[in-house]
NUVEX-705317 format. One record per residue: residue number from 1; x, y, z of N, C-alpha, C in turn. Coordinates in steps of 0.02 Angstrom, whole numbers. Example, Ala and Ser with C-alpha at 12.3 -4.5 7.8 and 13.67 -1.06 7.14 Angstrom:
// residues 2
SITE / num / nxx / nyy / nzz / caxx / cayy / cazz / cxx / cyy / czz
SITE / 1 / 660 / -284 / 390 / 615 / -225 / 390 / 660 / -165 / 390
SITE / 2 / 642 / -112 / 354 / 684 / -53 / 357 / 645 / 2 / 394
***
This chain:
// residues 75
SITE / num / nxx / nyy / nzz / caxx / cayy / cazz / cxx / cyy / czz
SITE / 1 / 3985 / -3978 / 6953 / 3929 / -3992 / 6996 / 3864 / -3978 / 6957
SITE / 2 / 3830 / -4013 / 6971 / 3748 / -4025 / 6932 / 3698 / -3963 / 6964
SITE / 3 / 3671 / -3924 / 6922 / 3628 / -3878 / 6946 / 3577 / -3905 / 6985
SITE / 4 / 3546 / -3870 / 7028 / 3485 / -3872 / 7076 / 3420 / -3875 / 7018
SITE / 5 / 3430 / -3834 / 7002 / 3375 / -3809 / 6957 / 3392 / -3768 / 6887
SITE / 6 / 3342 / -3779 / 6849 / 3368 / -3757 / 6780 / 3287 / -3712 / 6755
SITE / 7 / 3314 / -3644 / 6716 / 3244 / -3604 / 6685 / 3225 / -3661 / 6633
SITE / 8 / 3177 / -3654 / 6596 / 3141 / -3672 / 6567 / 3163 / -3704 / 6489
SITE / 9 / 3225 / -3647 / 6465 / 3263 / -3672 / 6406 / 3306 / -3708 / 6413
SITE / 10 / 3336 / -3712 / 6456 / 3408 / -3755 / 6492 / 3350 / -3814 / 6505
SITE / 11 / 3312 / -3804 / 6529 / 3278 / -3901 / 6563 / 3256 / -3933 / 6501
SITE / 12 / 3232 / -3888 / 6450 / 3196 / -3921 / 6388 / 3252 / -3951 / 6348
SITE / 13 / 3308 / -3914 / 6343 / 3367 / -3938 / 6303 / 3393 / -4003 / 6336
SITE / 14 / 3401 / -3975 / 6406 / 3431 / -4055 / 6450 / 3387 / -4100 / 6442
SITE / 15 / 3319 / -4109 / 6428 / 3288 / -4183 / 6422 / 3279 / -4179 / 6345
SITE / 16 / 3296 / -4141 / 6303 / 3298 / -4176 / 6251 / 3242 / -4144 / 6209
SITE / 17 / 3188 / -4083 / 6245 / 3113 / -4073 / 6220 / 3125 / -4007 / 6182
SITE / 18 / 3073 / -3973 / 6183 / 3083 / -3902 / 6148 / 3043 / -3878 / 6204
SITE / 19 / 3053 / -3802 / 6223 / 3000 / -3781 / 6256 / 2936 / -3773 / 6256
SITE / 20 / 2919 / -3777 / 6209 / 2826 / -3782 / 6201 / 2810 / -3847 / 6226
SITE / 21 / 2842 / -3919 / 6225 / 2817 / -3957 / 6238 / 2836 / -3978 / 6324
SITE / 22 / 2864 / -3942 / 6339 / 2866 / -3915 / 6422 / 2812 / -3884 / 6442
SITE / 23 / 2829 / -3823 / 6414 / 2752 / -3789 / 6439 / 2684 / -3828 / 6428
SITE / 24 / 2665 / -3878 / 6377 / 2607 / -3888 / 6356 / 2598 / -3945 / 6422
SITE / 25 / 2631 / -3987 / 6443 / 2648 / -4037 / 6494 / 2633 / -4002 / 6555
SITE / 26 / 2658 / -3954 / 6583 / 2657 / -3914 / 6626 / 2581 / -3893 / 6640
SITE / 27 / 2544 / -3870 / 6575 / 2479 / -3820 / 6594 / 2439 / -3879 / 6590
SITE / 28 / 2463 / -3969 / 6542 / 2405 / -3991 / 6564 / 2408 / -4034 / 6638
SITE / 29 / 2456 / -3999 / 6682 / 2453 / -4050 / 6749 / 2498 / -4101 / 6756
SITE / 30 / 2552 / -4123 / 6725 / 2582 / -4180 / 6726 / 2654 / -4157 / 6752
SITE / 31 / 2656 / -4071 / 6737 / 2728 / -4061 / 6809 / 2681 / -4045 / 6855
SITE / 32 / 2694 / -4033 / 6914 / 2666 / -4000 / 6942 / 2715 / -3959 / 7021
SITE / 33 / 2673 / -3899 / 7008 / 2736 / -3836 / 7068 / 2722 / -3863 / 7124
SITE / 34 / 2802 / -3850 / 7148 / 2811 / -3877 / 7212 / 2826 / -3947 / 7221
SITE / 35 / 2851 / -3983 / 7145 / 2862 / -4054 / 7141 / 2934 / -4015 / 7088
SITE / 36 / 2881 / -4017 / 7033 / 2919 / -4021 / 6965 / 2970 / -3954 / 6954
SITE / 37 / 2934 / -3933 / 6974 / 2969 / -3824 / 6971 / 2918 / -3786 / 7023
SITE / 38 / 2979 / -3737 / 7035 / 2939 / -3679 / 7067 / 2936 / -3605 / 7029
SITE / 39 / 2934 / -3569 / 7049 / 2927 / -3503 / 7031 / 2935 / -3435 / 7107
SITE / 40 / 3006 / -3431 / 7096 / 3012 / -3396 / 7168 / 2983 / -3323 / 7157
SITE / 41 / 2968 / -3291 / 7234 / 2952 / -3239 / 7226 / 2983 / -3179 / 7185
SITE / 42 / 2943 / -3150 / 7146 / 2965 / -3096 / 7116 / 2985 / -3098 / 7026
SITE / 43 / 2981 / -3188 / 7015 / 2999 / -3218 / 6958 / 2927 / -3217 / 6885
SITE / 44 / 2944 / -3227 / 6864 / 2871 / -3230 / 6811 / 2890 / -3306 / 6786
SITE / 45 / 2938 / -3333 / 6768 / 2981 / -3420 / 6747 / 2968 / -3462 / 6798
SITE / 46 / 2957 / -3507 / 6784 / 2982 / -3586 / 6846 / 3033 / -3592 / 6818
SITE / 47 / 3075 / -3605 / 6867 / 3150 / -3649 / 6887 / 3102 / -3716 / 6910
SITE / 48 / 3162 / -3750 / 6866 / 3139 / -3836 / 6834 / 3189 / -3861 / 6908
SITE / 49 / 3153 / -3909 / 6949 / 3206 / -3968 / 6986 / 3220 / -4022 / 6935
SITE / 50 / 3302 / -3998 / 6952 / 3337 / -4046 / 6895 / 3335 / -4119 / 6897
SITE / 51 / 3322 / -4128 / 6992 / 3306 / -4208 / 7003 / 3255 / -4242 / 6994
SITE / 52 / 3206 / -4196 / 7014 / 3154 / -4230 / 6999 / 3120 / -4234 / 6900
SITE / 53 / 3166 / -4203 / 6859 / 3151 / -4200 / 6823 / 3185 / -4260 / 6788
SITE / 54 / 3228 / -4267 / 6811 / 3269 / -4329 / 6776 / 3249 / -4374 / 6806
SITE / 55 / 3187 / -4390 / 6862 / 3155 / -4447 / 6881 / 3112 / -4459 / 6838
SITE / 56 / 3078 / -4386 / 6820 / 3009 / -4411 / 6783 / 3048 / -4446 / 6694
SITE / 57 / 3108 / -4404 / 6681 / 3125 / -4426 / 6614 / 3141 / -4492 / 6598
SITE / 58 / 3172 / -4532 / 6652 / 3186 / -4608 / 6662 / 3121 / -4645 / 6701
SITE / 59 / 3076 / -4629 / 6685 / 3010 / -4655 / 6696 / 3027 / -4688 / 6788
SITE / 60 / 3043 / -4656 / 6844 / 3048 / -4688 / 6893 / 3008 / -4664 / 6935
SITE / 61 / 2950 / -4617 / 6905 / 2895 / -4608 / 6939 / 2820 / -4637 / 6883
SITE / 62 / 2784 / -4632 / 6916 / 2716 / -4647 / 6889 / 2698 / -4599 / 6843
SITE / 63 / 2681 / -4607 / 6777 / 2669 / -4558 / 6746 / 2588 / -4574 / 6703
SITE / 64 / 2568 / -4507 / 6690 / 2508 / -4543 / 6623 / 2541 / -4551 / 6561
SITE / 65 / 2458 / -4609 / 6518 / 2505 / -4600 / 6454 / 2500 / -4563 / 6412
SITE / 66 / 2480 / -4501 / 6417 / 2517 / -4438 / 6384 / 2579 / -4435 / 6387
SITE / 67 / 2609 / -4430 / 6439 / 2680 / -4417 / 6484 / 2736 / -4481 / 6455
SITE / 68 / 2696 / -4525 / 6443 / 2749 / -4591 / 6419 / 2747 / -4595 / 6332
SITE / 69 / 2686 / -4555 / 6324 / 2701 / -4546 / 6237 / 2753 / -4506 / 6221
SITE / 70 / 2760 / -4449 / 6277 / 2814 / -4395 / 6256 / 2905 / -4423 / 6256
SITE / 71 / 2906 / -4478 / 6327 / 2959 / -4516 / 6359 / 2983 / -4560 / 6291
SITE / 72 / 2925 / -4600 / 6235 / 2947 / -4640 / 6201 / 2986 / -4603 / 6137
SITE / 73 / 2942 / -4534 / 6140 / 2964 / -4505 / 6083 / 3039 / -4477 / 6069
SITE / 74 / 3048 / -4459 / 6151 / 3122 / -4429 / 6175 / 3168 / -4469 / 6172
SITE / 75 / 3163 / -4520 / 6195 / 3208 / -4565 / 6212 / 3213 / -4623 / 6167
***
């Protein structure tokens, strides 16, 4: 069964990125909490949604093209 959610090294590995270029995506606005990840109480990490993350990685949401430079590079 497919995780709910994945920390931060597990989501970067599953799409293919390194973590810095998660985080850098993240702080400039292009995940965004409460879509992309949350951060439950008591946590200092976002837990990555694994679905919605594999929407944004198969381009089946709207993205900028920052976000599609990273998609061409991955994929």
């Amino acid at each position: 069964m497919k995780p709910l959610t994945l920390p931060t090294g597990k989501m970067a590995k599953y799409l293919g990125i390194s973590s810095d270029t998660l985080n850098n995506l993240k702080r400039k606005g292009i995940f965004k909490k409460g879509i992309h990840y949350t951060i439950p109480q008591g946590m200092r990490n976002p837990l990555w949604d694994v679905e919605k993350m594999e929407e944004w990685a198969q381009g089946k949401v709207e993205i900028s093209p920052e976000a599609e430079k990273v998609l061409d590079y991955i994929v």
